[in-house]
PDB file as gemmi writes it, atoms N, CA and C in Angstrom:
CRYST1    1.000    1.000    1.000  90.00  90.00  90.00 P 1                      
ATOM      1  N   UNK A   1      30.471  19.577 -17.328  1.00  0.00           N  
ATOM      2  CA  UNK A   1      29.741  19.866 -16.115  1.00  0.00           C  
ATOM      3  C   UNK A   1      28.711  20.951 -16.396  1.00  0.00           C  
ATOM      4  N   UNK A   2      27.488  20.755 -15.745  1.00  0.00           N  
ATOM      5  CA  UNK A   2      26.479  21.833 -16.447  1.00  0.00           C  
ATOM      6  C   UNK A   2      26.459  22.962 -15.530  1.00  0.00           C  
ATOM      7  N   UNK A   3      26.243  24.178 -15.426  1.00  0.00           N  
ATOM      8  CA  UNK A   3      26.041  25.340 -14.605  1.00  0.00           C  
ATOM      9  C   UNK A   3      24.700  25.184 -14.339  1.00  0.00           C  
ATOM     10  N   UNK A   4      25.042  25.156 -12.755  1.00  0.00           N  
ATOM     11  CA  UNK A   4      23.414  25.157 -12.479  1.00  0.00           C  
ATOM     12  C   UNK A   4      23.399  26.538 -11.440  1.00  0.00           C  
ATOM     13  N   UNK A   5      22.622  27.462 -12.030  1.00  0.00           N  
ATOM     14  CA  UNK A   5      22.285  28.148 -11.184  1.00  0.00           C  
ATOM     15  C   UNK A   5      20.383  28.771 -10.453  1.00  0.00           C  
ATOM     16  N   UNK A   6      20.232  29.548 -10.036  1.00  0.00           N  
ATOM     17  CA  UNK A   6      19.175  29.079  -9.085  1.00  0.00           C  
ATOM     18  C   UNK A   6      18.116  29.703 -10.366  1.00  0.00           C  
ATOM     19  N   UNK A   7      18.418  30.552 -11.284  1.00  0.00           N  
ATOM     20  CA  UNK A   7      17.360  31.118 -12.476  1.00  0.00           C  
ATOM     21  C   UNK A   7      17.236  29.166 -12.967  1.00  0.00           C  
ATOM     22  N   UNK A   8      18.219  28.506 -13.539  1.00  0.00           N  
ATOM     23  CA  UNK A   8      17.741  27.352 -13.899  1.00  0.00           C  
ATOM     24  C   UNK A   8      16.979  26.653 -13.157  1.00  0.00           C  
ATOM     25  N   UNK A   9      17.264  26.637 -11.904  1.00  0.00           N  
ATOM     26  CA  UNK A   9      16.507  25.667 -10.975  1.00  0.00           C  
ATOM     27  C   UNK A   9      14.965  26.253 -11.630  1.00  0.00           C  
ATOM     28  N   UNK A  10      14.901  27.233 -11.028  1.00  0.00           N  
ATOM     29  CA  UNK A  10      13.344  28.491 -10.865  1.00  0.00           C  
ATOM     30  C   UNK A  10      12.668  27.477 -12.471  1.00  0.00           C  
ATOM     31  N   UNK A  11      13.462  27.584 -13.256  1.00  0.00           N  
ATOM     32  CA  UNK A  11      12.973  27.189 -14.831  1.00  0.00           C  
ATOM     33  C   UNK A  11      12.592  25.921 -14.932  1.00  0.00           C  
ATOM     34  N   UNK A  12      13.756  24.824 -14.370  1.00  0.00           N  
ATOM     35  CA  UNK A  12      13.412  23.583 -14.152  1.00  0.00           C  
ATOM     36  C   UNK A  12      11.981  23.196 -13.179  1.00  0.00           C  
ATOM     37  N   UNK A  13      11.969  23.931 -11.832  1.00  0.00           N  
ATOM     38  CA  UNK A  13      10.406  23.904 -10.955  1.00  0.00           C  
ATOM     39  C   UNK A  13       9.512  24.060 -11.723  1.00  0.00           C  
ATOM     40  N   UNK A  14       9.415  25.212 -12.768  1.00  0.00           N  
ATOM     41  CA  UNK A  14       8.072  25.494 -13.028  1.00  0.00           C  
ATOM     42  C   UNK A  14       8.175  24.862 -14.331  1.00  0.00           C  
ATOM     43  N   UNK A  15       8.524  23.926 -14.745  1.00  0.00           N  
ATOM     44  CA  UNK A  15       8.105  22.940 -16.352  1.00  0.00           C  
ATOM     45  C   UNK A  15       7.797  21.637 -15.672  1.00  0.00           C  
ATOM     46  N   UNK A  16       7.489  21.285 -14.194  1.00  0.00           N  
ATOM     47  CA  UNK A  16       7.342  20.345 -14.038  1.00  0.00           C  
ATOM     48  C   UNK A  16       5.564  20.048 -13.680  1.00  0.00           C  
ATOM     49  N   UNK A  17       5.324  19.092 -14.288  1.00  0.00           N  
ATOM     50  CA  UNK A  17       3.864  18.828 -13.750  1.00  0.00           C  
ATOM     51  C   UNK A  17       3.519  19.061 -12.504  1.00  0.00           C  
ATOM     52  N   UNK A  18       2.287  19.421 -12.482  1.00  0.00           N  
ATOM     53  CA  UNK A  18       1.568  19.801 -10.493  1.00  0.00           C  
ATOM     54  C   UNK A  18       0.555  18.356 -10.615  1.00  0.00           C  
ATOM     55  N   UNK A  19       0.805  17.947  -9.693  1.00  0.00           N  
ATOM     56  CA  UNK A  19      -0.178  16.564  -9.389  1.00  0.00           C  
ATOM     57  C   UNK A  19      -0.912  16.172  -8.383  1.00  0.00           C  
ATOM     58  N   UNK A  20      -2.301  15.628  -8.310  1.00  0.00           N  
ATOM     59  CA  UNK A  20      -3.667  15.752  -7.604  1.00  0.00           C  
ATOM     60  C   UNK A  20      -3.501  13.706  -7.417  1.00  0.00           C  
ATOM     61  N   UNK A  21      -3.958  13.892  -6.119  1.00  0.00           N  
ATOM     62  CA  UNK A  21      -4.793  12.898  -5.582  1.00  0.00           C  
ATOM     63  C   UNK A  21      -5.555  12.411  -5.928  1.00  0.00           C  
ATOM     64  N   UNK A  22      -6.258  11.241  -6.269  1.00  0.00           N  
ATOM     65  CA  UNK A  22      -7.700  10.826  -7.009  1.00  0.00           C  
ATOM     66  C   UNK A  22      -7.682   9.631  -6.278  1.00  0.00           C  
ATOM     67  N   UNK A  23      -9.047   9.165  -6.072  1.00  0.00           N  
ATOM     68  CA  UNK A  23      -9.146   7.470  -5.356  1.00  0.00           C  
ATOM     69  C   UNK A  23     -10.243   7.158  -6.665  1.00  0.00           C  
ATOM     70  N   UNK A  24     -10.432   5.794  -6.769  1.00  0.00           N  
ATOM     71  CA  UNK A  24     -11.048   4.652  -7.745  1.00  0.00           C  
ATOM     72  C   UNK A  24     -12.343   4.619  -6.737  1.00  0.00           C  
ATOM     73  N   UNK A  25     -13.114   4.516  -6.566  1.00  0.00           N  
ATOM     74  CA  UNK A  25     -14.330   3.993  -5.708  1.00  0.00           C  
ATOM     75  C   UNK A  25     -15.650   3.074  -6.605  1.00  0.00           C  
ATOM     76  N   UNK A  26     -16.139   2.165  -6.131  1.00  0.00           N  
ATOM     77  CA  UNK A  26     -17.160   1.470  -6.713  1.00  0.00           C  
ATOM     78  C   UNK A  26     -18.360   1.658  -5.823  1.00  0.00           C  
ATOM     79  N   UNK A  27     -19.113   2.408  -7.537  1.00  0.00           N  
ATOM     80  CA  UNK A  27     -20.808   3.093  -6.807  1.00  0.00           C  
ATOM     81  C   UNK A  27     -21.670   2.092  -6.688  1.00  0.00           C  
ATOM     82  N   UNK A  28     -21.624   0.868  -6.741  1.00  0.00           N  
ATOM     83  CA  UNK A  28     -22.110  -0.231  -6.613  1.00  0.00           C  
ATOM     84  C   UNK A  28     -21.835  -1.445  -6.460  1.00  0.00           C  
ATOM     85  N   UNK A  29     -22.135  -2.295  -5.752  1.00  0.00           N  
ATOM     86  CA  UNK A  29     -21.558  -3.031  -4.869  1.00  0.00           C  
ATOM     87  C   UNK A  29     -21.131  -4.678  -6.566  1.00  0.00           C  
ATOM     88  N   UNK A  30     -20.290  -4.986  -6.160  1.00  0.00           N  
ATOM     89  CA  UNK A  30     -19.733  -6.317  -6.867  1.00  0.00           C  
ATOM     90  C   UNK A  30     -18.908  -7.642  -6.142  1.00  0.00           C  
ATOM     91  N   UNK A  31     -19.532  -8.451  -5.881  1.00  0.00           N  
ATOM     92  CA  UNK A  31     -18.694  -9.392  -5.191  1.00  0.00           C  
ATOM     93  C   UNK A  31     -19.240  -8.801  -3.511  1.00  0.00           C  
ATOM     94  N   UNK A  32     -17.471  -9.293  -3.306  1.00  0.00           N  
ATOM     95  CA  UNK A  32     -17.357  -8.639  -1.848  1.00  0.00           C  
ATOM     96  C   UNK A  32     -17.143  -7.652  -1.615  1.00  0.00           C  
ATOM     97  N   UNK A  33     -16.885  -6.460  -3.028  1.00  0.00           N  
ATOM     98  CA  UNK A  33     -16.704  -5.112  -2.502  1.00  0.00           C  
ATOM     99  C   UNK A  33     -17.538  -4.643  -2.729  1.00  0.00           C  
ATOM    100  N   UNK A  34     -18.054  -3.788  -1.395  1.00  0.00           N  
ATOM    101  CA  UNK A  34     -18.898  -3.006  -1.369  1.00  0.00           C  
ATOM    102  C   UNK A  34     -19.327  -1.856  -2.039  1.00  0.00           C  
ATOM    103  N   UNK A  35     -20.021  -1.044  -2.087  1.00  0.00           N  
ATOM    104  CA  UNK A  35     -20.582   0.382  -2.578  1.00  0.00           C  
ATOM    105  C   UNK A  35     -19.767   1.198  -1.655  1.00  0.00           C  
ATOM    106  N   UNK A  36     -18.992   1.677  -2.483  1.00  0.00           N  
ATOM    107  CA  UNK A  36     -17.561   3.429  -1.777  1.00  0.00           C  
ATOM    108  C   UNK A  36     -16.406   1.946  -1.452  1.00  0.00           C  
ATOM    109  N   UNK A  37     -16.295   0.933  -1.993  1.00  0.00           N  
ATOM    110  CA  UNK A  37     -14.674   0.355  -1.680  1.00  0.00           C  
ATOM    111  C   UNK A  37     -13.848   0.972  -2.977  1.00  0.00           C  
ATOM    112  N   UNK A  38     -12.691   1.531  -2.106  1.00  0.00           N  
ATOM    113  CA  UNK A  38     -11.856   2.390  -2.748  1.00  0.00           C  
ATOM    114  C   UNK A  38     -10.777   0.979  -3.856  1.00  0.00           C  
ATOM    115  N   UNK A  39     -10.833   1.000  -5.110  1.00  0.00           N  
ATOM    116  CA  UNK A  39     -10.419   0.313  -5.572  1.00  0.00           C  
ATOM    117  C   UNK A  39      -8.854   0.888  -5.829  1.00  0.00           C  
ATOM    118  N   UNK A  40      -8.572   1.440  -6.185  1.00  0.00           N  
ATOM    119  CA  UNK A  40      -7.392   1.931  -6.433  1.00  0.00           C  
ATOM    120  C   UNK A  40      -6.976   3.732  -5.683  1.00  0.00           C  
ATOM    121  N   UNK A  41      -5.797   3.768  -5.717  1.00  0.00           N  
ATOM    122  CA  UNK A  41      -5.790   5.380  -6.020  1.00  0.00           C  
ATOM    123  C   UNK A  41      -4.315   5.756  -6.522  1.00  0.00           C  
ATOM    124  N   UNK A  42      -4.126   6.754  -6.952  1.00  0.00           N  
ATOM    125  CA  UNK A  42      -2.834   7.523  -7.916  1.00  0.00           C  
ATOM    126  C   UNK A  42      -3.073   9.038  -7.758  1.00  0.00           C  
ATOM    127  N   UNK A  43      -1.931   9.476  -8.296  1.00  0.00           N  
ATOM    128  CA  UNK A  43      -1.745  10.907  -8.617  1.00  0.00           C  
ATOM    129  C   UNK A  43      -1.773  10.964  -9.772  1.00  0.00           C  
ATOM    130  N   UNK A  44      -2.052  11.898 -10.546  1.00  0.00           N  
ATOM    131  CA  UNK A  44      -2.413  12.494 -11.499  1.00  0.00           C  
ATOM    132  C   UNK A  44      -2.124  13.731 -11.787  1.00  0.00           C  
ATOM    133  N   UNK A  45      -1.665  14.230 -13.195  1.00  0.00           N  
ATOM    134  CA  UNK A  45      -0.857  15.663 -13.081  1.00  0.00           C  
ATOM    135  C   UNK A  45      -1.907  16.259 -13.597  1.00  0.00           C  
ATOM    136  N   UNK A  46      -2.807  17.571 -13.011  1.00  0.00           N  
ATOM    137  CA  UNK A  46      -3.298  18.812 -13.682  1.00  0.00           C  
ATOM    138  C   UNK A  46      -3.737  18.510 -15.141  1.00  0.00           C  
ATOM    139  N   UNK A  47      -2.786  18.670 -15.543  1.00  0.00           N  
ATOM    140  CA  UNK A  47      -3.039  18.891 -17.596  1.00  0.00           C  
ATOM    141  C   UNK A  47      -3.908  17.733 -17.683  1.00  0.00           C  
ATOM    142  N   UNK A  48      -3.752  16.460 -16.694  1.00  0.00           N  
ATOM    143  CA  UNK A  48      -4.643  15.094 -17.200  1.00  0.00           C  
ATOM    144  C   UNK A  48      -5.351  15.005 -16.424  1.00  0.00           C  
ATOM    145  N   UNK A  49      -6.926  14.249 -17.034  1.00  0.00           N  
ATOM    146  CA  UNK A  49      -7.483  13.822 -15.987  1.00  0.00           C  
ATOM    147  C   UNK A  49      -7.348  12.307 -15.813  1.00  0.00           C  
ATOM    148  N   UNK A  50      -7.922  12.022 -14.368  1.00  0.00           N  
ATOM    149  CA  UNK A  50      -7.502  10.628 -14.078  1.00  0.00           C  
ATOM    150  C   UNK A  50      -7.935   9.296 -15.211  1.00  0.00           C  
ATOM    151  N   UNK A  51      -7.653   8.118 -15.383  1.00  0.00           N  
ATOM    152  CA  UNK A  51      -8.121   7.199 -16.239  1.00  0.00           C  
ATOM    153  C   UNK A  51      -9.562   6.763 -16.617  1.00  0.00           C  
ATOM    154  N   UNK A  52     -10.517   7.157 -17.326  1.00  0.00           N  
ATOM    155  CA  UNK A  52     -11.552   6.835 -17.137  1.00  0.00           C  
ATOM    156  C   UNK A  52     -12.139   5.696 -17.312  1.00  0.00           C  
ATOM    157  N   UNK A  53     -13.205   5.729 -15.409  1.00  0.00           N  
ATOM    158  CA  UNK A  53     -13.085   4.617 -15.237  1.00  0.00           C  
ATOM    159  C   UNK A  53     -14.307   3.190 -15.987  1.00  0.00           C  
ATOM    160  N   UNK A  54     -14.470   3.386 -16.961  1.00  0.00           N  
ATOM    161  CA  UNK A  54     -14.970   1.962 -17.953  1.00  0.00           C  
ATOM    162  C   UNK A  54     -14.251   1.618 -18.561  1.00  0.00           C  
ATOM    163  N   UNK A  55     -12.842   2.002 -18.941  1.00  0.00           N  
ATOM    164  CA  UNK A  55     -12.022   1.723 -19.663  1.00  0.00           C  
ATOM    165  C   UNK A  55     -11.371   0.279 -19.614  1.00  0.00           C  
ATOM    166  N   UNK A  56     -11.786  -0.552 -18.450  1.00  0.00           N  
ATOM    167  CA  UNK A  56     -11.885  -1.740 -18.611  1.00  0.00           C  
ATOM    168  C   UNK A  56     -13.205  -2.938 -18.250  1.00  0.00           C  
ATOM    169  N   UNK A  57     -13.278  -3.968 -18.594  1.00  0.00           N  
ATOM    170  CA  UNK A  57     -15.045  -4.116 -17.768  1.00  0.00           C  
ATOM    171  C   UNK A  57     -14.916  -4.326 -16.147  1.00  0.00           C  
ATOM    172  N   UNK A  58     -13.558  -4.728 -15.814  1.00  0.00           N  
ATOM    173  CA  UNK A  58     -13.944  -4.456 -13.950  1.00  0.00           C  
ATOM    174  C   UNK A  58     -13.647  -3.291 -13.405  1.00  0.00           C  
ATOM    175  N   UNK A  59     -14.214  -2.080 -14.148  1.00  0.00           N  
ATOM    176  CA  UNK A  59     -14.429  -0.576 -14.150  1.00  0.00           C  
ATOM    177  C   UNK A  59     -15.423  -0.545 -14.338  1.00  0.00           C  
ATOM    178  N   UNK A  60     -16.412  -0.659 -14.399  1.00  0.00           N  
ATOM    179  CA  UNK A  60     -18.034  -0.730 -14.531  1.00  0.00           C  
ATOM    180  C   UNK A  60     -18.163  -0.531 -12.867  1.00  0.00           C  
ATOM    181  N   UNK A  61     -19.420   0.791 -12.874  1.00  0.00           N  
ATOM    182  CA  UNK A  61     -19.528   0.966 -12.006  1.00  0.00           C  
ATOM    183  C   UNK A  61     -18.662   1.363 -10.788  1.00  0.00           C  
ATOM    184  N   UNK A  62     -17.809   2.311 -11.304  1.00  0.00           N  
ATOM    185  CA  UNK A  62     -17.211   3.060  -9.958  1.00  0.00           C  
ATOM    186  C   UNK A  62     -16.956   4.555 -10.702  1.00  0.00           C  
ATOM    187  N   UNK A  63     -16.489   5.235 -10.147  1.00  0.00           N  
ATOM    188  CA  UNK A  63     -16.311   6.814 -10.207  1.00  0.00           C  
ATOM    189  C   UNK A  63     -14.886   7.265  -9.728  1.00  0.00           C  
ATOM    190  N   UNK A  64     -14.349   8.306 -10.198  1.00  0.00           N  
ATOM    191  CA  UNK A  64     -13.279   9.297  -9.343  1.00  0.00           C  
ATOM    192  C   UNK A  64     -13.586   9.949  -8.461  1.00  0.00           C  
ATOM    193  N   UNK A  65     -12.597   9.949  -7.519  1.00  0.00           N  
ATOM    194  CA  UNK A  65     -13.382  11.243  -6.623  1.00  0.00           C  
ATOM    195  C   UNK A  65     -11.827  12.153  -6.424  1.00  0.00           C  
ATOM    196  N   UNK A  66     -11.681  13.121  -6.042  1.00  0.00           N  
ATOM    197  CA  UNK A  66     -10.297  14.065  -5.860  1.00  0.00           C  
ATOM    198  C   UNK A  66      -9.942  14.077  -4.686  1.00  0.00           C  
ATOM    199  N   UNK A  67      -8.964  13.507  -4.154  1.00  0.00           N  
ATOM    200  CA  UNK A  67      -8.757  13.573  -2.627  1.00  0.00           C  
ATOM    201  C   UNK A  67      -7.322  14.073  -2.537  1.00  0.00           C  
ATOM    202  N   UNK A  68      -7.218  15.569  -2.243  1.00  0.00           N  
ATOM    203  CA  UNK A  68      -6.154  16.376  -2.107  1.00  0.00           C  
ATOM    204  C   UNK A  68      -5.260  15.955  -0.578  1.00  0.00           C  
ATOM    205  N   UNK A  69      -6.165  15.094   0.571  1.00  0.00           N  
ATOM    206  CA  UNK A  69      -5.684  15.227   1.593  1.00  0.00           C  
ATOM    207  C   UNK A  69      -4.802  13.165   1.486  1.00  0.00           C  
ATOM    208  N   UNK A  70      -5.033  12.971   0.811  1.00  0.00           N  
ATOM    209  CA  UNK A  70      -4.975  11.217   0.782  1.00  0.00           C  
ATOM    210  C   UNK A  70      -5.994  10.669   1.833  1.00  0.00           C  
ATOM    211  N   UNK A  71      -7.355  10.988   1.820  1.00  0.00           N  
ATOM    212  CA  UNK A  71      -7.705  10.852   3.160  1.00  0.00           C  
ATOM    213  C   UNK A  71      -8.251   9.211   3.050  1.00  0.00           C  
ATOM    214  N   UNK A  72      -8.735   8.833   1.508  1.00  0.00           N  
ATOM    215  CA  UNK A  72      -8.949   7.408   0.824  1.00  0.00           C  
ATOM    216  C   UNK A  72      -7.828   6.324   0.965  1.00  0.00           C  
ATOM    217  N   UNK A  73      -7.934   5.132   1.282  1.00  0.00           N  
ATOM    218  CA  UNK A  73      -7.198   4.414   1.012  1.00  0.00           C  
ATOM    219  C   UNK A  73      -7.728   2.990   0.281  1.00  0.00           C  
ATOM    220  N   UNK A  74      -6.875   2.621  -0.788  1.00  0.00           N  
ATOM    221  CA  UNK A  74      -7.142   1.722  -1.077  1.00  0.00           C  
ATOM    222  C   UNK A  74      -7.636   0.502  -0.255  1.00  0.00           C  
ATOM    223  N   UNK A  75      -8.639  -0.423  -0.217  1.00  0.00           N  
ATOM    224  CA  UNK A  75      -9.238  -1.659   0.175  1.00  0.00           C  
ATOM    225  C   UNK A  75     -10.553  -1.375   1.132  1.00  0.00           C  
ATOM    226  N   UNK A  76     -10.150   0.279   1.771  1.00  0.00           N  
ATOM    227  CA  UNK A  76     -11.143   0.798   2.730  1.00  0.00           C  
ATOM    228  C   UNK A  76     -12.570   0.697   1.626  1.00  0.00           C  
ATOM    229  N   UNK A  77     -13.371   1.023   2.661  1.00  0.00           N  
ATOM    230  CA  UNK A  77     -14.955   1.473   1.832  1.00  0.00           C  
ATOM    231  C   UNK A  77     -15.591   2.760   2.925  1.00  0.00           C  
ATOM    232  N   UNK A  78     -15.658   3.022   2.198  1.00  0.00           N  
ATOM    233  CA  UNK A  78     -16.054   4.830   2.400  1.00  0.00           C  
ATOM    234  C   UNK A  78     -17.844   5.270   1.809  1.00  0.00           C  
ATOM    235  N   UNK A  79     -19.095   4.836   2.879  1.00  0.00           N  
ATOM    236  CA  UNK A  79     -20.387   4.939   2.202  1.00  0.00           C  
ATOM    237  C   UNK A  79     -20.541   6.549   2.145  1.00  0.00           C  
ATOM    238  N   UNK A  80     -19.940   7.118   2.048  1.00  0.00           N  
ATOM    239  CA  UNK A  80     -20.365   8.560   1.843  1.00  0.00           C  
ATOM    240  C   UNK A  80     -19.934   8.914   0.625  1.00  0.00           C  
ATOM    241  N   UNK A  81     -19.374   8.480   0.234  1.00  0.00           N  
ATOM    242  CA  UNK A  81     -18.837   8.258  -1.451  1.00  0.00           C  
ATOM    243  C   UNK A  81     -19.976   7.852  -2.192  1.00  0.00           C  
ATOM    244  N   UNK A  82     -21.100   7.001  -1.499  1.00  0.00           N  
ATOM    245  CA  UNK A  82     -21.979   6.845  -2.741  1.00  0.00           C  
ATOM    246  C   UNK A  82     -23.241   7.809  -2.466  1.00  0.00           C  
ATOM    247  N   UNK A  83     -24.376   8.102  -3.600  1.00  0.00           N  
ATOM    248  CA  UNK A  83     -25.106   8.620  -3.366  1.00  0.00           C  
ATOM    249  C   UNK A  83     -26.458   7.867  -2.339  1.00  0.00           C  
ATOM    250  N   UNK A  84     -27.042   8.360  -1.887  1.00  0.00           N  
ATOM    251  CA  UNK A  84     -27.976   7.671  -1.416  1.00  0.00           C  
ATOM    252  C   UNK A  84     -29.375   6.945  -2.048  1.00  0.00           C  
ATOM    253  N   UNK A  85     -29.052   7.052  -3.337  1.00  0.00           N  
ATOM    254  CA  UNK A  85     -30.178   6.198  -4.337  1.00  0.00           C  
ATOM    255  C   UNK A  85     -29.101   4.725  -4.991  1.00  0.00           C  
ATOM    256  N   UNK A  86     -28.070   4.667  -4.728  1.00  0.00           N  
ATOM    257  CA  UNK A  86     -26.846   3.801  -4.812  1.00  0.00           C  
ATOM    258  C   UNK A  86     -26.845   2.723  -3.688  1.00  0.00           C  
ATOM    259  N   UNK A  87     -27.082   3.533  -2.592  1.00  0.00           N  
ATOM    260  CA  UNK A  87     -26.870   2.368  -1.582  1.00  0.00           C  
ATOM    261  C   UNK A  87     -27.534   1.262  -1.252  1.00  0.00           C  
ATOM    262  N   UNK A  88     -27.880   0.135  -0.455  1.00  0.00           N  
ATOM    263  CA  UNK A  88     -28.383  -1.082  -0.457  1.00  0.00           C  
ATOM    264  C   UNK A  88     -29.608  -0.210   0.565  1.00  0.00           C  
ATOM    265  N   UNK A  89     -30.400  -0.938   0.183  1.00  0.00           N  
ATOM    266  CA  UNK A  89     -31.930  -0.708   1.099  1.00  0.00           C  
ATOM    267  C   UNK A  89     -31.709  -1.526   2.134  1.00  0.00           C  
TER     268      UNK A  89                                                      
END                                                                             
């Protein structure tokens, strides 16, 4: 049986990763998704940054953005996410 007392706990809390919010967004429009459709999103721990996104070819053309509040959701589209030389005329 292991002794757990609250100095271990304290030791165990602080070796554990701290982890951030990130959404997937596409800065340009493909198909039916639009320019700011949130393609994905995950957490991500501190020490890493999120997956970068060309790392596959239907990653072309989108960006990270950090969303501490979850305020992104996946399938939504969000035009304030893109810049305004991005968007459709």
């Amino acid at each position: 049986m292991t002794d757990t007392t609250i100095a271990n706990i304290a030791e165990e809390t602080h070796s554990m990763p701290v982890f951030q919010n990130y959404a997937c967004y596409r800065t340009k429009a493909l198909g039916w998704q639009e320019a700011g459709y949130i393609i994905v999103t995950g957490s991500y721990s501190l020490d890493a940054q999120p997956p970068a996104p060309d790392s596959a070819p239907w990653w072309n053309n989108t960006a990270w953005v950090l969303d501490p509040d979850s305020k992104y959701q996946q399938s939504q589209t969000y035009p304030e996410l893109v810049t305004t030389s991005d968007k459709k005329a």
